[in-house]
TIRO-2110 file (N, C-alpha, C; in Angstrom, 1 decimal):
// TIRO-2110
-54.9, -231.6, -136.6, N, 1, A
-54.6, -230.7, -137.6, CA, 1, A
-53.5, -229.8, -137.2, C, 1, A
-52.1, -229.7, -138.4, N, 2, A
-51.1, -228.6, -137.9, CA, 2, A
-51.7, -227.4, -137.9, C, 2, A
-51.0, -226.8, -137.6, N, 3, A
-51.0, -225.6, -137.2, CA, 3, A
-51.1, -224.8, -139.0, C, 3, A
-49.8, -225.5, -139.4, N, 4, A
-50.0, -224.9, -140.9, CA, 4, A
-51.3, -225.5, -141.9, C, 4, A
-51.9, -226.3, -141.2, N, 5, A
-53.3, -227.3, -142.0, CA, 5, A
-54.1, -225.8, -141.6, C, 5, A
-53.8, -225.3, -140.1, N, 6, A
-55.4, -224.1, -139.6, CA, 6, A
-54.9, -223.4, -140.5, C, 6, A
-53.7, -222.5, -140.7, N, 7, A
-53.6, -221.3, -141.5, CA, 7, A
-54.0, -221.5, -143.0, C, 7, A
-53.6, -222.8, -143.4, N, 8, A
-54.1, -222.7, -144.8, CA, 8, A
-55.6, -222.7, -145.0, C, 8, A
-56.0, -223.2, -144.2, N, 9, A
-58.1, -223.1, -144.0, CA, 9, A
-58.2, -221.9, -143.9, C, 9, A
-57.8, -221.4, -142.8, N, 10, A
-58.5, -219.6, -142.8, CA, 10, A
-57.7, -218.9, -144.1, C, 10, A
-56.5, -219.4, -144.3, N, 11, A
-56.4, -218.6, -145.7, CA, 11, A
-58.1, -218.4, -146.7, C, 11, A
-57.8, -219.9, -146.9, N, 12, A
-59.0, -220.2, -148.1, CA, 12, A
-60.3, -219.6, -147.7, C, 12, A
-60.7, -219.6, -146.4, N, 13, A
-62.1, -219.1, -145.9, CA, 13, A
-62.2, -217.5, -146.1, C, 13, A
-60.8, -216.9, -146.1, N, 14, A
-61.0, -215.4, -146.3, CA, 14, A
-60.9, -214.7, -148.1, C, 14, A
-60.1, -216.1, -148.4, N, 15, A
-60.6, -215.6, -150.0, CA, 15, A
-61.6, -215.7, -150.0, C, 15, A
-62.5, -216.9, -150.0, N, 16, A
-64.1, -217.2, -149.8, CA, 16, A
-64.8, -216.0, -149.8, C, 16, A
-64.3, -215.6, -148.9, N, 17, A
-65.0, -214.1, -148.0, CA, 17, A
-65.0, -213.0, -148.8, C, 17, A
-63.8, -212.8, -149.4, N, 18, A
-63.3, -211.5, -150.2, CA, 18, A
-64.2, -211.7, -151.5, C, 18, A
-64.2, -213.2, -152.3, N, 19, A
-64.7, -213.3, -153.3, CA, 19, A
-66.7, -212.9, -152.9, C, 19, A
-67.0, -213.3, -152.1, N, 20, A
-68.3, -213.0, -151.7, CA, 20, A
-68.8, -211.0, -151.6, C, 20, A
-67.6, -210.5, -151.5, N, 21, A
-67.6, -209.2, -150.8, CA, 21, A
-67.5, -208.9, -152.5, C, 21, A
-66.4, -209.0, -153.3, N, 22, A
-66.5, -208.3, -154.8, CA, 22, A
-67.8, -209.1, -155.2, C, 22, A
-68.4, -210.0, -155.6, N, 23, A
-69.8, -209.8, -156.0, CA, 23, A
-70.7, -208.7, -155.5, C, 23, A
-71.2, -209.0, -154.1, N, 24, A
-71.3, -207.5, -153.4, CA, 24, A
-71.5, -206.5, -154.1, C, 24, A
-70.5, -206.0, -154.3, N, 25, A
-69.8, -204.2, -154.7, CA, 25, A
-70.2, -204.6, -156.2, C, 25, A
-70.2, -205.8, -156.9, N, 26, A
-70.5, -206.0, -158.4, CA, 26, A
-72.2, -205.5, -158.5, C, 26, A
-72.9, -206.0, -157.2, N, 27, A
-74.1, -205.7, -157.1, CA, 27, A
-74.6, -204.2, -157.3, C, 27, A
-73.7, -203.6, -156.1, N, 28, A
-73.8, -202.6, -155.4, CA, 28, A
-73.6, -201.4, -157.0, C, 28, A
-72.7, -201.5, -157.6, N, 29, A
-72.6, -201.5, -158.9, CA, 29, A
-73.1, -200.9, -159.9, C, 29, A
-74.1, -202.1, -160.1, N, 30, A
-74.9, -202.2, -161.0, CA, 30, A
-76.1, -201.5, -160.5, C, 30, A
-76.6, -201.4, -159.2, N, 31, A
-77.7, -201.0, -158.7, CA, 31, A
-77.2, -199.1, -159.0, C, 31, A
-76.3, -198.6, -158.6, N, 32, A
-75.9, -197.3, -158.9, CA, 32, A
-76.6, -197.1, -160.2, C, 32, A
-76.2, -197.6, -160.7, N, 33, A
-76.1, -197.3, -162.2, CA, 33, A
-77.6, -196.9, -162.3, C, 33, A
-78.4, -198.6, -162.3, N, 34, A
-79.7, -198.3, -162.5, CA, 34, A
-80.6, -197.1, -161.6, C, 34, A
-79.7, -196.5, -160.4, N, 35, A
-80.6, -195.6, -160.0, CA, 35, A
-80.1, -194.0, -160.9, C, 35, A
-78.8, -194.0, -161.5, N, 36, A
-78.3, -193.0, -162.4, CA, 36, A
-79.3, -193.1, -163.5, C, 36, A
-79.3, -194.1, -164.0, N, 37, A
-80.2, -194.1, -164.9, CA, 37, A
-81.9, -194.0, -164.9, C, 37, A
-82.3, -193.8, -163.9, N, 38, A
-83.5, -193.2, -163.9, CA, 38, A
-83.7, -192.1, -163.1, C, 38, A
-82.4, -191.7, -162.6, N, 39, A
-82.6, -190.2, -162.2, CA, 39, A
-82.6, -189.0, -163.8, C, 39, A
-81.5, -189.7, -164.3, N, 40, A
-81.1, -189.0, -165.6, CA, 40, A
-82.7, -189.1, -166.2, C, 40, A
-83.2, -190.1, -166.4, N, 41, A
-84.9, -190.1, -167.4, CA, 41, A
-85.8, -189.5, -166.9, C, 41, A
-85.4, -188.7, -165.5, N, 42, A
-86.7, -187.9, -165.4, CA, 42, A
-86.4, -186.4, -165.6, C, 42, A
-87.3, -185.9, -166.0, N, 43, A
-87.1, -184.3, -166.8, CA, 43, A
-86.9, -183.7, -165.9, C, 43, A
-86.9, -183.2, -164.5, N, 44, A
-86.3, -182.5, -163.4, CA, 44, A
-85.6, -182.9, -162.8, C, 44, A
-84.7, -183.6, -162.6, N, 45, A
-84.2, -184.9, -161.6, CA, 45, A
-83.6, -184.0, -160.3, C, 45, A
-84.4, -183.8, -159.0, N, 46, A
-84.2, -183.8, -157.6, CA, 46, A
-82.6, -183.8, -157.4, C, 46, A
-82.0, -182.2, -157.2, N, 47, A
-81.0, -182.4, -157.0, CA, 47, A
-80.1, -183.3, -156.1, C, 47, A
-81.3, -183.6, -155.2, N, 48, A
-80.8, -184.2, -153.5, CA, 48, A
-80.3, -185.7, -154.0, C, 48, A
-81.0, -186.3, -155.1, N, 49, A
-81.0, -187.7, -155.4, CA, 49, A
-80.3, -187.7, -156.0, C, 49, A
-79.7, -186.7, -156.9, N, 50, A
-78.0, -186.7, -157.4, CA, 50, A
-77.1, -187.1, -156.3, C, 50, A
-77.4, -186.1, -155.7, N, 51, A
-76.0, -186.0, -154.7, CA, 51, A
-76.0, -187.3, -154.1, C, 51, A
-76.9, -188.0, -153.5, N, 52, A
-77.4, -189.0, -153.0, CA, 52, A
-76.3, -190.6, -153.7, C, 52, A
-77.0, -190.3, -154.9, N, 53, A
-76.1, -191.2, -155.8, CA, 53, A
-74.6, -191.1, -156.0, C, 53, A
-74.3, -190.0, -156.3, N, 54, A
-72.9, -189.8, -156.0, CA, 54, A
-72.1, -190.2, -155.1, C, 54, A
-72.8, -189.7, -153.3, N, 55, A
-72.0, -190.1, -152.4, CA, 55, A
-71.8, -192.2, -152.5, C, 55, A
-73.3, -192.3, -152.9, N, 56, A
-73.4, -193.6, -153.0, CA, 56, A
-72.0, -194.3, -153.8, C, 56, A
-71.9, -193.7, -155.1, N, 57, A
-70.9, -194.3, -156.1, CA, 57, A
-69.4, -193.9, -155.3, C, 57, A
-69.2, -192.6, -154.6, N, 58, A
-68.1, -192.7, -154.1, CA, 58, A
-67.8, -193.6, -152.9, C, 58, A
-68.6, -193.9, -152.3, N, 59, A
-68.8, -195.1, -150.9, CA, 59, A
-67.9, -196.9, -151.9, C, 59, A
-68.7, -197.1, -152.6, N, 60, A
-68.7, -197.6, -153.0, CA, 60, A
-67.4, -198.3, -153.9, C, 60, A
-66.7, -196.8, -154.4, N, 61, A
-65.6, -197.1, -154.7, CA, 61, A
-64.7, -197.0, -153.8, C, 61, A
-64.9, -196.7, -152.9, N, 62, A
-63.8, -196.7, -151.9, CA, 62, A
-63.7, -198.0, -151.1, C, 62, A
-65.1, -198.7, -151.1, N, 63, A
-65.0, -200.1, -150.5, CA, 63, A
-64.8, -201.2, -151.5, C, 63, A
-64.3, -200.7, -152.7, N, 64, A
-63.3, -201.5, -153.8, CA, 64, A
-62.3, -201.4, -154.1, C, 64, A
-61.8, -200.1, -153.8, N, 65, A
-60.4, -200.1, -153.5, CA, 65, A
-59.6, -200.5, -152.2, C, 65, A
-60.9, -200.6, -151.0, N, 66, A
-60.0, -201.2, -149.8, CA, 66, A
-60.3, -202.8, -150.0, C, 66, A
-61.1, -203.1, -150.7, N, 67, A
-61.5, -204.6, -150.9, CA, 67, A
-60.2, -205.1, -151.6, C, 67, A
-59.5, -204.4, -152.9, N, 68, A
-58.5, -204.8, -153.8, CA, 68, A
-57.3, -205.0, -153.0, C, 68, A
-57.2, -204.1, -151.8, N, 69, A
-56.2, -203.7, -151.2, CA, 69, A
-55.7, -205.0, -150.4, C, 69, A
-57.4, -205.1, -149.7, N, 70, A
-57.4, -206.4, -148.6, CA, 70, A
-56.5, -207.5, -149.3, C, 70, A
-57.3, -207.6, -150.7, N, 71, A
-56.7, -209.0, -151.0, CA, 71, A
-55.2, -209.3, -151.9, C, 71, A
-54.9, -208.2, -152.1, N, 72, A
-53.1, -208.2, -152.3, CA, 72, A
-52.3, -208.1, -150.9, C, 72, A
-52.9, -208.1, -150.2, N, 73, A
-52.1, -208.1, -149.1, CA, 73, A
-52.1, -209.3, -148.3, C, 73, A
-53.6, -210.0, -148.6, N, 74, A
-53.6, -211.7, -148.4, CA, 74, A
-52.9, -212.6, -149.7, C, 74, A
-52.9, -211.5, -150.5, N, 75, A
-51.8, -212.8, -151.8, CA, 75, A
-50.6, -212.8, -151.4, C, 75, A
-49.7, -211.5, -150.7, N, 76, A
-48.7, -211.9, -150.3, CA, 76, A
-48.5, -212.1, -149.2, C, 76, A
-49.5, -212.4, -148.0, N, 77, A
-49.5, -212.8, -147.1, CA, 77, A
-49.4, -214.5, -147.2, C, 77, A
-50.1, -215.2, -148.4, N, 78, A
-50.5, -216.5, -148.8, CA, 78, A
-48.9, -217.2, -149.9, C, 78, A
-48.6, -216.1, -150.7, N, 79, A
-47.4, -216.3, -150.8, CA, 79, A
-46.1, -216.4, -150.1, C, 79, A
-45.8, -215.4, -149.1, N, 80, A
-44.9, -215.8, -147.8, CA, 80, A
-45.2, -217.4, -147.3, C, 80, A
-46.5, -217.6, -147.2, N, 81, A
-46.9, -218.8, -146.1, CA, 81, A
-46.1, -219.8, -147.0, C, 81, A
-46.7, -220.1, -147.9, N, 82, A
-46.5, -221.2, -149.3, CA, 82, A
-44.9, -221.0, -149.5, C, 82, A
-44.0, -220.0, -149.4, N, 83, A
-42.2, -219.5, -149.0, CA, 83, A
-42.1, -220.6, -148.6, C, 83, A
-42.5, -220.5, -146.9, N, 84, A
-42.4, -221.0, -145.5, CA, 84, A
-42.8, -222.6, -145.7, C, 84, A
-43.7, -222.6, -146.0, N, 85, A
-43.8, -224.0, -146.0, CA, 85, A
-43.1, -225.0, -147.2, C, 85, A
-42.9, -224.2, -148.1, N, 86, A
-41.9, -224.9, -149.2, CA, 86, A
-40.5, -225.4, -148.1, C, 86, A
-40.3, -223.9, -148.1, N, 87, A
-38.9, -223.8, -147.0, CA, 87, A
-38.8, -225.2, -146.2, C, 87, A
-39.3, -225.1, -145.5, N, 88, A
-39.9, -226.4, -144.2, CA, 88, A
-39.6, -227.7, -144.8, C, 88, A
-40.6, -228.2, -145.8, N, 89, A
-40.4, -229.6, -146.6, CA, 89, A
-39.3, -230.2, -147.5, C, 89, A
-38.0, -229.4, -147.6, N, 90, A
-37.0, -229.3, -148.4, CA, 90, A
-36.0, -229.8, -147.7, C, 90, A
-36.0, -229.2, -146.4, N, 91, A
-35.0, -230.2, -145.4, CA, 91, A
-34.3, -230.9, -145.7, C, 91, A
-33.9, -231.7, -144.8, N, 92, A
-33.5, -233.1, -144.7, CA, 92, A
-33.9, -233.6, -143.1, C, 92, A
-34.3, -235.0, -143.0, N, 93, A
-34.7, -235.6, -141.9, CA, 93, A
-34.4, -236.6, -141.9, C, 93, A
-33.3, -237.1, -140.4, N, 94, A
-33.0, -238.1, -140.1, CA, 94, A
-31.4, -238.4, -141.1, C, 94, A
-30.8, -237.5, -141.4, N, 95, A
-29.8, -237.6, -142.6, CA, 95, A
-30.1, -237.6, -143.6, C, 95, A
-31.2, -237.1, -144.3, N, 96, A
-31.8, -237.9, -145.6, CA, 96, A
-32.6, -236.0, -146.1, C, 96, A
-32.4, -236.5, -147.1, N, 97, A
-33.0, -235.1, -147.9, CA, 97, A
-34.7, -235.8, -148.2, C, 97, A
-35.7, -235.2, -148.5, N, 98, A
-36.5, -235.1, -148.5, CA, 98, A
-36.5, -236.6, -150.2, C, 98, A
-35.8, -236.2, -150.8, N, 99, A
-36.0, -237.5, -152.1, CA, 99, A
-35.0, -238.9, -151.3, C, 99, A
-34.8, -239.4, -150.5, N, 100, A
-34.2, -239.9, -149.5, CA, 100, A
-32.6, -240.3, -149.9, C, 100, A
-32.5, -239.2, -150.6, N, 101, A
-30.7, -239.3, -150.6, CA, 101, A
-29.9, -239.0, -149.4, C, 101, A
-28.5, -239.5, -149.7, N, 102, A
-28.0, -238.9, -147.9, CA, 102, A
-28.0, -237.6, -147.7, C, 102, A
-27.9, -236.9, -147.1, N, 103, A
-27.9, -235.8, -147.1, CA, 103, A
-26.2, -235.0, -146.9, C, 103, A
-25.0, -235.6, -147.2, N, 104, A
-24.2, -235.8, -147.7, CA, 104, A
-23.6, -235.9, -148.9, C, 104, A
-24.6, -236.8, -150.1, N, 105, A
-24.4, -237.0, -151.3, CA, 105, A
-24.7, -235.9, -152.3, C, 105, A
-24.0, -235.6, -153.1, N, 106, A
-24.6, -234.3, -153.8, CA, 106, A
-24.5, -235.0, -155.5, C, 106, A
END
């Protein structure tokens, strides 16, 4: 396996990974919510469990905004590669351009 075969696997393995991580946070989410929503349904609601939730929902957004981050930075990390290896196969080898014209002939 090239070397550019390894990078393209761990490319794909860390989207894998990322897409695993936003379900996660889609989880994580929805669970806020439903504890918002039964803090709000009870007639006194414990200020502590407010705050509680809050720090929760702010946690939470902040590990979706570094999660968004992560993965624009592997799309153009994955875009450069995909550059590079276009680059690479365009050549010419052996005299010969990659459609096996001379590499002379235009």
């Amino acid at each position: 396996m090239s070397s550019q075969d390894e990078l393209a696997d761990a490319l794909i393995q860390q989207r894998g990974r990322e897409a695993e991580l936003e379900l996660e946070v889609r989880g994580l989410r929805r669970t806020i919510e439903v504890l918002k929503n039964k803090n709000a349904s009870l007639s006194n609601p414990p200020e502590e469990h407010t705050q509680k939730i809050e720090i929760l929902e702010a946690a939470v957004k902040d590990l979706q905004r570094e999660l968004r981050r992560q993965e624009s930075e592997h799309d153009d990390i994955i875009e450069r590669t995909l550059n590079t290896l276009r680059r690479g196969s365009s050549g010419s080898v052996g005299g010969k351009d990659i459609s096996g014209e001379g590499a002379d002939r235009k």
